[in-house]
PLY file of the C-alpha trace (Angstrom):
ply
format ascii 1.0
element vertex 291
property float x
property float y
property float z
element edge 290
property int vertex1
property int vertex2
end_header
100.36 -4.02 145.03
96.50 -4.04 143.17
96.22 -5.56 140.27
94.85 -2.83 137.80
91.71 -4.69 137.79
91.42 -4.50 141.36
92.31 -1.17 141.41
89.65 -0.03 139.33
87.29 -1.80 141.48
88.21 0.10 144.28
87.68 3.52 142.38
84.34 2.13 141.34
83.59 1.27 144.57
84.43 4.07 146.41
82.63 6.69 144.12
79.27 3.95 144.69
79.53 4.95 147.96
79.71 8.71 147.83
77.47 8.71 144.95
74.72 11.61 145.69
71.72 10.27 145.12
68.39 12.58 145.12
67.14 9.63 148.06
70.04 10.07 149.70
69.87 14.35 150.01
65.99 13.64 150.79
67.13 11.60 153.76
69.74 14.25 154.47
66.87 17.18 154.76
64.69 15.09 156.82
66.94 14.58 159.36
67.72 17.87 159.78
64.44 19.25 159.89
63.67 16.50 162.79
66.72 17.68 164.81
66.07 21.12 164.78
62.26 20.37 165.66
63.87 18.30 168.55
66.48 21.36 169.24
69.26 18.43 169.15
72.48 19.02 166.69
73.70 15.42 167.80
72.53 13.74 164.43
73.64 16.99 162.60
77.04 16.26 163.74
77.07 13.03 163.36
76.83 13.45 159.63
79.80 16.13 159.34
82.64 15.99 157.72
85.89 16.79 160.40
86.73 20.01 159.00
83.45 21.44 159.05
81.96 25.17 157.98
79.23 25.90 160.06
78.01 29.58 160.05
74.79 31.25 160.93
73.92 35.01 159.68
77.16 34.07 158.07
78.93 34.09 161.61
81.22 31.61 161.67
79.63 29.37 164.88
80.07 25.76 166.45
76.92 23.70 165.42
76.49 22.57 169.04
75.88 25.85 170.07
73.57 27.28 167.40
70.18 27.43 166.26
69.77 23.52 166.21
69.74 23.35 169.87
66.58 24.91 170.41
63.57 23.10 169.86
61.31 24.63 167.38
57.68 23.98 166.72
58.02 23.65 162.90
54.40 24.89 160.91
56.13 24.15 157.33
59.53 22.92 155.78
60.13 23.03 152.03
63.68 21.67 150.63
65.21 21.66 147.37
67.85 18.71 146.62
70.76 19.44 143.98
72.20 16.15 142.63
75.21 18.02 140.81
76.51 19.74 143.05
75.69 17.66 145.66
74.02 20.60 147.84
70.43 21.01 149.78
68.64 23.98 150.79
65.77 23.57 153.53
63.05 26.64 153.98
61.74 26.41 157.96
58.89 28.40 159.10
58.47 28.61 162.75
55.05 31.09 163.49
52.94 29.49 166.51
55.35 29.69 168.80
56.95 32.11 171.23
59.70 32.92 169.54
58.82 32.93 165.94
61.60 31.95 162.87
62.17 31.94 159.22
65.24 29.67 158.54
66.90 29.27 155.30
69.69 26.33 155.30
71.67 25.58 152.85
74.08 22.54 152.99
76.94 21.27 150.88
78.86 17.84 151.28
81.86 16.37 150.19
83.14 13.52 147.83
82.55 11.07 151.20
78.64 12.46 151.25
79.98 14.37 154.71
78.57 17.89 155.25
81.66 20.01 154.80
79.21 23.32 154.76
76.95 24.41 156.49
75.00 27.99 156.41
71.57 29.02 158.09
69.88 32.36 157.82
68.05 32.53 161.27
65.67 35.35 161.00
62.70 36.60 163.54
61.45 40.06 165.11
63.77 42.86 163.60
64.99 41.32 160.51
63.55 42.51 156.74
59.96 42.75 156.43
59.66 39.64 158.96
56.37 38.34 159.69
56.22 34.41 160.17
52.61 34.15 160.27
52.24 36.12 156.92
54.94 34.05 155.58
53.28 31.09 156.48
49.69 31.91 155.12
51.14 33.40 151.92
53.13 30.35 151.44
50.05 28.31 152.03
48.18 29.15 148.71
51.29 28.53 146.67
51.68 26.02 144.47
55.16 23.88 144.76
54.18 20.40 143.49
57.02 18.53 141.35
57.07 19.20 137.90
56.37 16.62 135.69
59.37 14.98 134.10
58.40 16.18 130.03
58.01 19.54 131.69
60.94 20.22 133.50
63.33 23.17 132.44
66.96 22.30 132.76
69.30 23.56 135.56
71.07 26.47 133.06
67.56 27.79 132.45
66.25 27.48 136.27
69.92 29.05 137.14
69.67 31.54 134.61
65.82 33.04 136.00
67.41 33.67 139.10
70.51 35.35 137.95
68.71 37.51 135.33
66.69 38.84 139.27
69.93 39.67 140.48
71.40 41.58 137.21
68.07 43.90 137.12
69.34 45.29 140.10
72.70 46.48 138.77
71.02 47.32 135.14
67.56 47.93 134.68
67.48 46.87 130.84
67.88 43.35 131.82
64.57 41.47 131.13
63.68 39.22 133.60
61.39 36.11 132.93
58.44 36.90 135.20
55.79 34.62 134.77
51.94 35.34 135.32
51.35 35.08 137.57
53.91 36.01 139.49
54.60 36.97 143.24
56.84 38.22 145.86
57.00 36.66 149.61
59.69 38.79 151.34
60.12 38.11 155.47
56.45 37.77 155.34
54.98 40.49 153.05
53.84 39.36 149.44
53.49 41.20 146.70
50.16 39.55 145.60
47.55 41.29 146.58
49.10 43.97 144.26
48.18 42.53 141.49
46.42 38.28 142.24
45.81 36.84 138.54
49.13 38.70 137.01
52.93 39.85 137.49
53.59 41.50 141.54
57.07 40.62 140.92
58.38 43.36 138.23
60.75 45.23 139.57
59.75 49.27 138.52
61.50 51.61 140.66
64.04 49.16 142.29
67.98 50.26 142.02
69.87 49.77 139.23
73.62 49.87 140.85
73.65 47.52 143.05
76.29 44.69 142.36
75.49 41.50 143.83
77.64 39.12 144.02
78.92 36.06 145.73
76.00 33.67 144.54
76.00 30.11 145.89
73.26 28.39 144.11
71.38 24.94 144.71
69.34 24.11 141.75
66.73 21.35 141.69
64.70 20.76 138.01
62.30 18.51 139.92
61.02 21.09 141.94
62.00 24.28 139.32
63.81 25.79 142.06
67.09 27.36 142.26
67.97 28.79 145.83
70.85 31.53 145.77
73.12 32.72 148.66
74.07 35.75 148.69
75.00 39.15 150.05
73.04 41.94 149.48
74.36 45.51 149.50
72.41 48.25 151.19
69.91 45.77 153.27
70.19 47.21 156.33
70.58 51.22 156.20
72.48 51.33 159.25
75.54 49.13 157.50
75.43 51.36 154.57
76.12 49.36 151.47
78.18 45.93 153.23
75.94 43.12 152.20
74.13 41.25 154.39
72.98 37.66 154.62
70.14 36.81 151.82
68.57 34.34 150.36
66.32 34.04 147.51
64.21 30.85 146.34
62.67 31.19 143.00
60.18 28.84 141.54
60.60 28.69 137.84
58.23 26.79 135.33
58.70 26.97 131.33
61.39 29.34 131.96
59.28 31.46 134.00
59.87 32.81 137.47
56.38 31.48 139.42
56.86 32.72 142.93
59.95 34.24 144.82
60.82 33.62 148.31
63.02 35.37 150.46
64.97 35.40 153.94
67.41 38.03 154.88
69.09 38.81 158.13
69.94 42.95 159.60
72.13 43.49 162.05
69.80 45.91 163.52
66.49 45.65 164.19
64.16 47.65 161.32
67.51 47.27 159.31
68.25 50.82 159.83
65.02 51.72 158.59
63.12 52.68 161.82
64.26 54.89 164.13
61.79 55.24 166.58
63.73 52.85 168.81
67.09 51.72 170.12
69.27 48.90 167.61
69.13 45.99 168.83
72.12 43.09 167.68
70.75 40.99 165.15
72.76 37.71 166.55
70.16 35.82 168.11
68.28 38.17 170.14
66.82 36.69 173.20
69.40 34.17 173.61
73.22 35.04 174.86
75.93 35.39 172.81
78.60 37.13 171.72
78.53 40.21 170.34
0 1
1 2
2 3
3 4
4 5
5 6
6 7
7 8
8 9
9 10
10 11
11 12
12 13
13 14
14 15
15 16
16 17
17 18
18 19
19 20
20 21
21 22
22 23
23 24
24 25
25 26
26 27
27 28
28 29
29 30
30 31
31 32
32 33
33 34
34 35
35 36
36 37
37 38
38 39
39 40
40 41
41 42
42 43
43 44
44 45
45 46
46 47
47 48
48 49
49 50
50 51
51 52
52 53
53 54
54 55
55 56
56 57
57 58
58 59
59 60
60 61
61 62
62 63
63 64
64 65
65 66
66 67
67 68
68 69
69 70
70 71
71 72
72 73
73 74
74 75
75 76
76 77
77 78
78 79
79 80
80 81
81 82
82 83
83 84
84 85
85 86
86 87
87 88
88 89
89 90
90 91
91 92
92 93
93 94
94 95
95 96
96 97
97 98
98 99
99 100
100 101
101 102
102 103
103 104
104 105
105 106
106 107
107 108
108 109
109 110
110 111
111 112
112 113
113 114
114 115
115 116
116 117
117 118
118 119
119 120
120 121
121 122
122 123
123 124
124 125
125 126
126 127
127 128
128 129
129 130
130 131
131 132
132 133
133 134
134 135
135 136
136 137
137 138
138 139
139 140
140 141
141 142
142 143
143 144
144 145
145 146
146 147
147 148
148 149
149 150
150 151
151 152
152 153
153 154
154 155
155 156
156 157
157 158
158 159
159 160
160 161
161 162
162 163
163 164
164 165
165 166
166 167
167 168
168 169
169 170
170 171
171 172
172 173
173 174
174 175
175 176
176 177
177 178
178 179
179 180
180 181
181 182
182 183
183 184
184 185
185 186
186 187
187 188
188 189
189 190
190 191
191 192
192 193
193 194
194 195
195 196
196 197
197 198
198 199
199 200
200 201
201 202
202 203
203 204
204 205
205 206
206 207
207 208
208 209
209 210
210 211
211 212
212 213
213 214
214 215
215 216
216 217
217 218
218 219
219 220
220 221
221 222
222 223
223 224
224 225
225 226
226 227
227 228
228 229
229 230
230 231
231 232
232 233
233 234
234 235
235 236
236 237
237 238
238 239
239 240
240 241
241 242
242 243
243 244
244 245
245 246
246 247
247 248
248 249
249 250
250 251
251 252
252 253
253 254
254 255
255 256
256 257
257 258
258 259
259 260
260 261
261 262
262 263
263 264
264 265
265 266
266 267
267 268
268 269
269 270
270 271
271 272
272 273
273 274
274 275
275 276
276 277
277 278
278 279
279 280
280 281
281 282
282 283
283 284
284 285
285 286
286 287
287 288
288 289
289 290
């Protein structure tokens, strides 16, 4: 039997280990940005926890046969590292190659520092507004250096700018903290050249019914970033209003929401909104799988 000071060495020592260190989640993106440039999940897996969510699109999918098996040619990677809840999120933008990809990734571990979630948006030709070369050059003249420690907003504020987005859309007296400037980058298409020195991202004429909900958030006050999951309703015309697989990075400095990025998956191509052509499924065209 321990000794009660023994035993409370053991619960120190086991929460040392599994303590979830900003190093540690830096590590944790890094490695996963260099398998999926090598298009091996091997080291992936070898950091998961046995019981494993892995989903991409939000299909449910084994990680051995997803996106992480094909090697991508990787123009720019951005990730955000939550120490609280113990949760990364990793932008990928894939635009000089064949097959062109925006990837958001969001990971969350468990007590043991295991990945017990995993959940990729894998979006290319067909999906909202995509354009990975226009993604890429907008995101090139942005700003994302670390804020200074005296200048960093706290996670309820950073959380807050990005739910305050969200409620706009379901009431359109909410005020939302735009800053100025302020810009849009959605698929590929930014709001900025509407309007360079000031505020692209106001939302005038957007709906104000839609109910969003479902928000999984990684917040980072280094960067001023808060990424949030989600599904949103009425994406893709040809689903009506089930929500579909989004996610929305927002910069956020003195309160203020900088720059907005977002990926979003359709299940058919044009999201319902082009019907010169035949639908296409959205699950990973150009490769086989299931329908």
């Amino acid at each position: 039997m321990m000794t009660p000071m023994l035993l409370e060495w053991f619960l120190f020592s086991s929460l040392a280990a599994a303590e979830c260190t900003r190093g540690f989640l830096v590590g944790l993106t890094d490695k996963y940005v260099a398998a999926q440039a090598r298009g091996s999940s091997d080291e992936v897996v070898r950091l998961t926890a046995p019981n494993v969510t892995y989903t991409e699109n939000e299909a449910p999918k084994d990680i051995a046969d997803g996106i992480l098996t094909e090697s991508i040619q990787i123009d720019h990677h951005r990730s955000i590292h939550d120490t609280v809840n113990c949760a990364t999120f990793t932008e990928i933008i894939a635009a000089n190659q064949p097959h062109p990809y925006v990837i958001g990734t969001r990971v969350l571990l468990d007590g043991e520092n295991k990945i017990s979630l995993m959940e990729s948006i894998v979006t290319d030709a067909g999906d909202w507004a995509f354009n990975a070369t226009g993604y890429l050059y907008w995101n090139s003249l942005e700003n994302w250096d670390p804020i200074p420690e005296d200048e960093q907003d706290s996670r309820a504020v950073i959380q807050a700018a990005g739910d305050a987005y969200f409620e706009r859309f379901k009431d359109d007296t909410v005020k939302v903290p735009f800053g100025i400037p302020c810009s849009r980058l959605e698929g590929g298409v930014s709001t900025a050249p509407l309007n360079i020195t000031g505020d692209s991202c106001t939302l005038a004429g957007m709906p104000s019914t839609l109910v969003v909900t479902n928000r999984r958030y990684v917040v980072d006050e280094v960067m001023g970033a808060v990424d949030i999951y989600l599904g949103f309703p009425g994406l893709d015309r040809s689903q009506g209003q089930a929500p579909m697989p989004d996610s929305h990075l927002f910069r956020v400095e003195s309160g203020k929401i900088r720059y907005i990025h977002t990926v979003s998956s359709c299940v058919t191509a044009g999201c319902g909104m082009n019907g010169t052509f035949i639908p296409l499924s959205r699950r990973r065209r150009g490769r086989s799988s299931s329908p």
